[in-house]
C-alpha positions in Angstrom: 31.7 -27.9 -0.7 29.4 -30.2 -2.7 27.9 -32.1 -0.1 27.3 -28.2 2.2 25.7 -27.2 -1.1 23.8 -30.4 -1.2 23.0 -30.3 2.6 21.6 -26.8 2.4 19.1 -27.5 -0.5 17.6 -30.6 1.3 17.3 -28.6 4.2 15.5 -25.7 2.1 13.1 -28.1 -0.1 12.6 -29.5 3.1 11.5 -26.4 4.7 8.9 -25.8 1.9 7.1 -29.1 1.9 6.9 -28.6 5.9 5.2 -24.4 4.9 3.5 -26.0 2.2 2.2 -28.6 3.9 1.3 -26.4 7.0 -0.6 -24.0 4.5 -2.5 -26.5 3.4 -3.6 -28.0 6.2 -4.3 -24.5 7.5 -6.1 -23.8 4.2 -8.3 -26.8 4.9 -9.2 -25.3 8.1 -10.7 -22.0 6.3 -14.1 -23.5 6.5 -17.3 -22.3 8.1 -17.3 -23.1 12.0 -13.3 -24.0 11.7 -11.9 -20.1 11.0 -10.8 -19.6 14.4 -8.6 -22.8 14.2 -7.9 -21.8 10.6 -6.3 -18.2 11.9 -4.7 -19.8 14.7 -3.0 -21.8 12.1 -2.1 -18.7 9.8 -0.8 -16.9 13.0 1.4 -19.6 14.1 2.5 -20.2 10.9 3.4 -16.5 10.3 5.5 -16.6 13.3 7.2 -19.6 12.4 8.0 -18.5 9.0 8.3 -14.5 9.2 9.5 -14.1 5.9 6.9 -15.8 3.9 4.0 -13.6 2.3 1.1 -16.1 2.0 -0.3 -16.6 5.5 -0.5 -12.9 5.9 -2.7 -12.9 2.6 -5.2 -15.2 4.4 -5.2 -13.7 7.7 -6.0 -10.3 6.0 -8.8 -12.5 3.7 -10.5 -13.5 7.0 -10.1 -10.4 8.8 -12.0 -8.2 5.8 -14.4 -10.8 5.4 -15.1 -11.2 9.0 -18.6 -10.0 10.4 -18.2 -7.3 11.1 -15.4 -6.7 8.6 -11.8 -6.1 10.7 -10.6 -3.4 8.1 -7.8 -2.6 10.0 -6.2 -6.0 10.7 -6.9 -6.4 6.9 -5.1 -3.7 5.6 -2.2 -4.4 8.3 -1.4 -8.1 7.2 -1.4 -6.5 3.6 0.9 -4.1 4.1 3.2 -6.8 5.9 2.7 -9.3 2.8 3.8 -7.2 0.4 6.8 -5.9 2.2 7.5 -9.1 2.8 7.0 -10.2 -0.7 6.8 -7.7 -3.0 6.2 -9.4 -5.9 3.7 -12.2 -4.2 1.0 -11.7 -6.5 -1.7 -12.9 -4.3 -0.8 -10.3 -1.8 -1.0 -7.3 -4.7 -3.9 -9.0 -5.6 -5.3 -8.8 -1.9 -4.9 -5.6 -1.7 -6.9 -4.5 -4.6 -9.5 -6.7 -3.3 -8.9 -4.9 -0.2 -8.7 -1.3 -1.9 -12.2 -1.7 -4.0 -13.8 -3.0 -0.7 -12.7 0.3 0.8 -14.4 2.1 -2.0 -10.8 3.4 -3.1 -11.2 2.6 -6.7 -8.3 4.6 -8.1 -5.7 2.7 -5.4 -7.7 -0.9 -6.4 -6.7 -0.8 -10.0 -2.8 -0.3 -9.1 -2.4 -2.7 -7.1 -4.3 -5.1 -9.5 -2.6 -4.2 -12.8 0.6 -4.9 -10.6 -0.9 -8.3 -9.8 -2.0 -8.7 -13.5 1.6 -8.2 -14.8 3.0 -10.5 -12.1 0.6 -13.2 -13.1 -1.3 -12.8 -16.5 -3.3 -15.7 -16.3 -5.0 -15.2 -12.9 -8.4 -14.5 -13.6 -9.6 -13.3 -10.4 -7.0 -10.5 -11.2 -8.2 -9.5 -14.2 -12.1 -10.1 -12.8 -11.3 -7.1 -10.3 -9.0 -5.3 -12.4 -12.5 -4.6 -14.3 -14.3 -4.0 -11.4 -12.0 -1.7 -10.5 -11.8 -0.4 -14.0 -15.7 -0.2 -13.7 -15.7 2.0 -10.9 -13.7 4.5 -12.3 -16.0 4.4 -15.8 -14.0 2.8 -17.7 -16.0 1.1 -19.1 -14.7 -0.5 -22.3 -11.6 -0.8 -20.7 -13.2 -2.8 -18.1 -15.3 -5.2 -19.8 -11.9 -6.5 -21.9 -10.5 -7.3 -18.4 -14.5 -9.6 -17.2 -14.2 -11.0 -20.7 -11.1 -12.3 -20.3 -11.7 -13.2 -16.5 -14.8 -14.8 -17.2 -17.4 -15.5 -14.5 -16.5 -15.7 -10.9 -16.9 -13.9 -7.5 -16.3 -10.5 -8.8 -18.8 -10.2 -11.5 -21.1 -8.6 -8.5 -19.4 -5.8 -8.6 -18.9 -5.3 -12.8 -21.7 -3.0 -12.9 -20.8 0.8 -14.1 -20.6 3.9 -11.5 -23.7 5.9 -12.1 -22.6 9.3 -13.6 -23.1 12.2 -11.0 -26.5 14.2 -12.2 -25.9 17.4 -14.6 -26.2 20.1 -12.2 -28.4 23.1 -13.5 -27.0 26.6 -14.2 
């Protein structure tokens, strides 16, 4: 019994270090002129590994950030990551990223308090958790999430929603 126990976790760590190592290499790929080669990589690593979360994260990345944007491949590997993983906290985080992208504010800041409580110290969480936060003026609440998060790729969109004009009796 030992030795099946034994056998099995070899076969298992060796598993990951053969996905991890295939991520990587994949990840190394997600360079400008290489994406194609890069999402042929994430595709064929999906398939080989249909359980796993993370190449569905980046396959939705490159799809929303495609030109133009591929919104509905996006939201598709998304949904697929996190039924896949549910608590993968690059994939809640995704789809926040996803969510504020598709000016749905409200949805954006549940998925990313989810991703905040699965990983506290992910800043780019907490970076569009405000953003999100932002959007929906709140505004206090908001700028304890950028503090925290600190500079990066969201603070684009840490600005405040304009407030709708007072409309006249």
């Amino acid at each position: 019994v030992a030795l099946v126990a034994i056998a099995v976790a070899l076969y298992i760590a060796r598993g990951l270090s053969r996905f991890d190592s295939e991520m990587a290499t994949a990840i190394s790929l997600s360079t400008p002129g290489r994406t194609e080669a890069a999402r042929g990589s994430f595709t064929t690593i999906a398939h080989d590994y249909p359980d796993r979360a993370a190449p569905h994260v980046f396959l939705s990345r490159m799809a929303r950030e495609d030109n133009p944007p591929d919104m509905n491949t996006a939201r598709q590997e998304l949904v697929t990551a996190i039924r896949l993983e549910p608590t993968y906290e690059p994939a809640q985080r995704e789809m926040g990223i996803f969510q504020l992208a598709a000016q749905n504010p409200t949805l954006a800041r549940n998925f990313l308090v989810r991703a905040v409580q699965l990983a506290p110290g992910d800043s780019a969480a907490q970076g569009y958790l405000g953003c999100a936060l932002m959007r929906l003026n709140r505004v206090d609440e908001a700028q304890r999430f950028l503090t925290r998060a600190g500079t990066g790729t969201w603070s684009s969109c840490a600005a405040p929603s304009t407030p709708a004009a007072p409309v006249n009796p």
